[in-house]
C-alpha positions as a Markdown table, in Angstrom:
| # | Residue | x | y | z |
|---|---|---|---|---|
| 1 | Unk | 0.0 | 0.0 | 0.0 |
| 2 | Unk | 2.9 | 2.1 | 1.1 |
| 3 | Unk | 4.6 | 1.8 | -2.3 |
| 4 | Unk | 1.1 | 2.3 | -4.3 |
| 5 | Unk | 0.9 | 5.7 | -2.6 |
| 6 | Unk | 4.2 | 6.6 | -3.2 |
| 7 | Unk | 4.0 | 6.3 | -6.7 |
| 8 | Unk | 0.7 | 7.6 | -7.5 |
| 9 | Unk | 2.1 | 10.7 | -5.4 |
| 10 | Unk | 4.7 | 11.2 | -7.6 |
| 11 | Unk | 2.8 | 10.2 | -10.6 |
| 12 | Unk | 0.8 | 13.7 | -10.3 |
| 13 | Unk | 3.6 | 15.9 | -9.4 |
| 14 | Unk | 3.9 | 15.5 | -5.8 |
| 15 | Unk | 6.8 | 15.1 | -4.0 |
| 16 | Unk | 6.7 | 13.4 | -0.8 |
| 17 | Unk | 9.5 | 15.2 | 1.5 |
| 18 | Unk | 8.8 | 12.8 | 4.6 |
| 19 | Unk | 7.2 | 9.9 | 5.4 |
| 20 | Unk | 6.1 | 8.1 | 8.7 |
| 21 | Unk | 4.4 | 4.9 | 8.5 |
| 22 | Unk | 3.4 | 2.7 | 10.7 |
| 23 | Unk | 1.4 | -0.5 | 11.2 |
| 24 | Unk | -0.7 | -1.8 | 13.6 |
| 25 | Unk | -0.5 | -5.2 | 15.5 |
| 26 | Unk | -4.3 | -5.4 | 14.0 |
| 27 | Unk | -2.9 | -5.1 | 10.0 |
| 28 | Unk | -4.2 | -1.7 | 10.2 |
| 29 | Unk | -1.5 | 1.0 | 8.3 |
| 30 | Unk | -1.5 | 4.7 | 9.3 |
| 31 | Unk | 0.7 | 6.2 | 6.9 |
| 32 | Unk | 1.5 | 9.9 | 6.9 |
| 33 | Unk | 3.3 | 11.9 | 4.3 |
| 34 | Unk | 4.5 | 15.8 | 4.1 |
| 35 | Unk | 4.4 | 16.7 | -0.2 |
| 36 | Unk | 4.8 | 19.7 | -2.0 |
| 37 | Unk | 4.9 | 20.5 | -5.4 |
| 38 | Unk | 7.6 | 20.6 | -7.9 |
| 39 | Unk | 8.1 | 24.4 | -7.1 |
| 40 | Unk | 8.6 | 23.5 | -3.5 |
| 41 | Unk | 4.8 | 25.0 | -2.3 |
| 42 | Unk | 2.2 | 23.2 | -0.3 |
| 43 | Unk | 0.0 | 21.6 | -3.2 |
| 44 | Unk | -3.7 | 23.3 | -2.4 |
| 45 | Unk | -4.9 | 22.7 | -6.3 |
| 46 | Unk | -8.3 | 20.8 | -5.5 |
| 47 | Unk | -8.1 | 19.0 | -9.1 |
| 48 | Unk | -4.5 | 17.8 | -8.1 |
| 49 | Unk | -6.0 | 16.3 | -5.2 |
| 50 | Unk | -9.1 | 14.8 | -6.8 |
| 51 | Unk | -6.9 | 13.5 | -10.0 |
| 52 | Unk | -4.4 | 11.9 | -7.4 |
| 53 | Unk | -7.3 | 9.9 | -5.4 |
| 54 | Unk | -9.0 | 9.0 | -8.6 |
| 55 | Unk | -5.3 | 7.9 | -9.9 |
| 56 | Unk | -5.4 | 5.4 | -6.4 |
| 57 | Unk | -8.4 | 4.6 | -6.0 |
| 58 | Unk | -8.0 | 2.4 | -10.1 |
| 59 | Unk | -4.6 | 1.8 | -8.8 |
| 60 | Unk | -5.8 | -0.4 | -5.6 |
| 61 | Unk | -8.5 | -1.6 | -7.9 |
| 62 | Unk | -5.7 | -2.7 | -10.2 |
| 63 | Unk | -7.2 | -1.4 | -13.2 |
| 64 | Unk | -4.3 | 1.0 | -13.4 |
| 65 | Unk | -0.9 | 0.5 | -12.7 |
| 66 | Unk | 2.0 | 3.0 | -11.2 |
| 67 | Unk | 4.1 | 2.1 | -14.1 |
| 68 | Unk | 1.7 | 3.1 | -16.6 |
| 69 | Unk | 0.9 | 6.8 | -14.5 |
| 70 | Unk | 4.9 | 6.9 | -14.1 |
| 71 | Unk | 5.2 | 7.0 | -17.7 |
| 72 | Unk | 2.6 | 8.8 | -18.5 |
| 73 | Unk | 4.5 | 11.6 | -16.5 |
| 74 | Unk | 7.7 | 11.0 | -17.4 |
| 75 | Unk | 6.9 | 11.5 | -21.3 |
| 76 | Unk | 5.7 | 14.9 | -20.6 |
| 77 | Unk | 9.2 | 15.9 | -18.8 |
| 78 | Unk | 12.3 | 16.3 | -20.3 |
| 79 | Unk | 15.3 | 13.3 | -19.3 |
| 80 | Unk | 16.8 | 13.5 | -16.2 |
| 81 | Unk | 20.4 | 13.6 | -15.9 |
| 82 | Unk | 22.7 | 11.0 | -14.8 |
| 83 | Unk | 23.1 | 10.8 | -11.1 |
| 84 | Unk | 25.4 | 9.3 | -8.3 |
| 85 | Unk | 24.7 | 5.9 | -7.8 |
| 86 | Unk | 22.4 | 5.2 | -4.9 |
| 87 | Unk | 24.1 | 3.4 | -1.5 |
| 88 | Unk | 21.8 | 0.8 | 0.4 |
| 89 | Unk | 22.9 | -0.3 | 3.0 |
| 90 | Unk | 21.1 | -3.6 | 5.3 |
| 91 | Unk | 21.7 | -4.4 | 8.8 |
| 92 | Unk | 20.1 | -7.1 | 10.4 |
| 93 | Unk | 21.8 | -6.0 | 14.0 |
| 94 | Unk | 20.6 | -2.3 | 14.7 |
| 95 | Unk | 17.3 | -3.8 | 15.5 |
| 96 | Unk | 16.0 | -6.6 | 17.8 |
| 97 | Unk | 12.7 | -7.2 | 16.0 |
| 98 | Unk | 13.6 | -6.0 | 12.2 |
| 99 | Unk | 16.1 | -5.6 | 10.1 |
| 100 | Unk | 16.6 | -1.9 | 9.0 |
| 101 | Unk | 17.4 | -1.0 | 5.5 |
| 102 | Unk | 18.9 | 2.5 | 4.9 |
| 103 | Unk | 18.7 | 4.7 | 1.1 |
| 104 | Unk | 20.9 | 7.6 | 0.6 |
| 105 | Unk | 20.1 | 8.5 | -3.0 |
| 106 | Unk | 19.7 | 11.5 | -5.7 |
| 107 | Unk | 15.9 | 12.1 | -5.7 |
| 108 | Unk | 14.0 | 12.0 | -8.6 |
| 109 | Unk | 10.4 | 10.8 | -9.6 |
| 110 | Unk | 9.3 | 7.9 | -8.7 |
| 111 | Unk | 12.3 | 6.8 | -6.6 |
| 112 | Unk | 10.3 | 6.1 | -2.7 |
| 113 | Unk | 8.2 | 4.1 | -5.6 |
| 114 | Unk | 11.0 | 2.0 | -6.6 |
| 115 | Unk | 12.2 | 1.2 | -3.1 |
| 116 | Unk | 9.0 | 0.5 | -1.6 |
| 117 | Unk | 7.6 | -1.9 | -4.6 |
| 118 | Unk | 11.5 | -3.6 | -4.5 |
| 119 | Unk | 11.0 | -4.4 | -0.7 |
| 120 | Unk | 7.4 | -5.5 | -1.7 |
| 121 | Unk | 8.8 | -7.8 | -4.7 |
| 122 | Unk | 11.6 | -9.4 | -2.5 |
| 123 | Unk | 9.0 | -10.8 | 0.1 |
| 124 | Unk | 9.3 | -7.8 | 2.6 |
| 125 | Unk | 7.2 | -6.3 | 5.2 |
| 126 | Unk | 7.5 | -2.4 | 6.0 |
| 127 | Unk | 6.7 | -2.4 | 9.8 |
| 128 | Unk | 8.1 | 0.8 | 10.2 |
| 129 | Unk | 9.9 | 3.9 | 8.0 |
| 130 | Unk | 11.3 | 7.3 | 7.9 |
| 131 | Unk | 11.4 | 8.8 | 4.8 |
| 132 | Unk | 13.1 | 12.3 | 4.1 |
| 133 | Unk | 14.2 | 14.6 | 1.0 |
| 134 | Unk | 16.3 | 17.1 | 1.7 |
| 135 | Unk | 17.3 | 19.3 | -1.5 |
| 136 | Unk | 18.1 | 16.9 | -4.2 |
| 137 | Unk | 18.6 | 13.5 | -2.4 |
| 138 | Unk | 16.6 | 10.8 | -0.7 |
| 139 | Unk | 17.3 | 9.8 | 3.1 |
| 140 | Unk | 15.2 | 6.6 | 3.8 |
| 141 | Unk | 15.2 | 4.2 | 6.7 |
| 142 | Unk | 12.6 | 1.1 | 6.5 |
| 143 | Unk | 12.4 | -1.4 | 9.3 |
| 144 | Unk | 11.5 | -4.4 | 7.4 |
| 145 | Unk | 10.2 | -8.4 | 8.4 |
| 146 | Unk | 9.8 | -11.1 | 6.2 |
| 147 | Unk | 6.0 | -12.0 | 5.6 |
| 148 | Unk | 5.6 | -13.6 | 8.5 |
| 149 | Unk | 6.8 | -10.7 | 10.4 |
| 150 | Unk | 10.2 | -12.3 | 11.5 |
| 151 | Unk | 13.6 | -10.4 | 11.2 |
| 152 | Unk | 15.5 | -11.1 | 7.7 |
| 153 | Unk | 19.1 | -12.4 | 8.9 |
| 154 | Unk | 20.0 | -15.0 | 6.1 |
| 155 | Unk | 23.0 | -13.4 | 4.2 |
| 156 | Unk | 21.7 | -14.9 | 1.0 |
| 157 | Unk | 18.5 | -13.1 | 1.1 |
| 158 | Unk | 20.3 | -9.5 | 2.6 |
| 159 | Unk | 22.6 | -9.6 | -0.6 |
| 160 | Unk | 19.5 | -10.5 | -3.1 |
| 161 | Unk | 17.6 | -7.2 | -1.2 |
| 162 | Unk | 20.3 | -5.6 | -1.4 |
| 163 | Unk | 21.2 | -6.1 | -4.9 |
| 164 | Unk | 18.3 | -5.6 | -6.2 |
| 165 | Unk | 17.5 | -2.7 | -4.6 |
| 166 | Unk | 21.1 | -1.5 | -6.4 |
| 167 | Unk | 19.5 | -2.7 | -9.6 |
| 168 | Unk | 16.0 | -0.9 | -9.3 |
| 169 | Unk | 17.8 | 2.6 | -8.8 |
| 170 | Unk | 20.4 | 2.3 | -11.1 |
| 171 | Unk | 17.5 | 2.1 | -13.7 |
């Protein structure tokens, strides 16, 4: 849900500049995020607001996916340049319950998007994140559990989250 937010934000032009999310020993998520817009201003455009819930309300229903808004967007904007290459880093050891997974990255559009999806495509659980955007670059810290809400210690599957978190930024 976290990552279907995320990128339907960014998919109309918001930027999310912090994040807290948490979830609930019941499953329930309380999410919190502090946008702007592209010009750095609160975004108080009503048809922003109604286009972005419309975006995510098909996008829960699947009959829309993030990709397809992403590029939608990303057509109508000129390339981004290249950028530093992102550094992940994953401890299983700074926490007793999860293991945290820190982003320190050149922000662009879409990029809380590609993290978030990544951790959901590698079998992960956000129980916990702090998301920030200062200037140009990404500061993100995710507390994460396997599906079945245990800590992820096995090196093998650290190095493949690791990896292809690498991979999904580099893109």
């Amino acid at each position: 849900l976290f990552s279907l937010i995320a990128g339907t934000l960014a998919a109309n032009g918001i930027n999310v500049l912090s994040a807290q999310i948490y979830t609930r020993a019941d499953g329930v998520a309380l999410d919190t995020f502090q946008v702007n817009d592209a010009h750095g201003e609160a975004v108080t455009d009503e048809f922003r607001w109604s286009r972005f819930y419309e975006d995510l309300r098909r996008v829960i229903e699947r009959a829309l996916s993030v990709e397809e808004l992403l590029l939608l967007r990303q057509r109508m904007h000129i390339a981004e340049p290249a950028r530093a290459p992102a550094k992940v880093a994953v401890d299983p050891h700074l926490s007793d319950h999860y293991t945290v997974i820190e982003v320190k990255c050149p922000d662009r559009l879409g990029v809380l998007y590609r993290i978030t999806h990544t951790l959901a495509q590698e079998g992960l659980s956000i129980a916990s994140a702090k998301i920030t955007t200062e200037i140009d670059h990404a500061f993100d810290v995710f507390y994460v559990t396997d599906l079945s809400g245990r800590k992820v210690e096995a090196e093998a599957v650290l190095d493949r989250v690791l990896n292809a978190l690498e991979t999904a930024l580099s893109q």
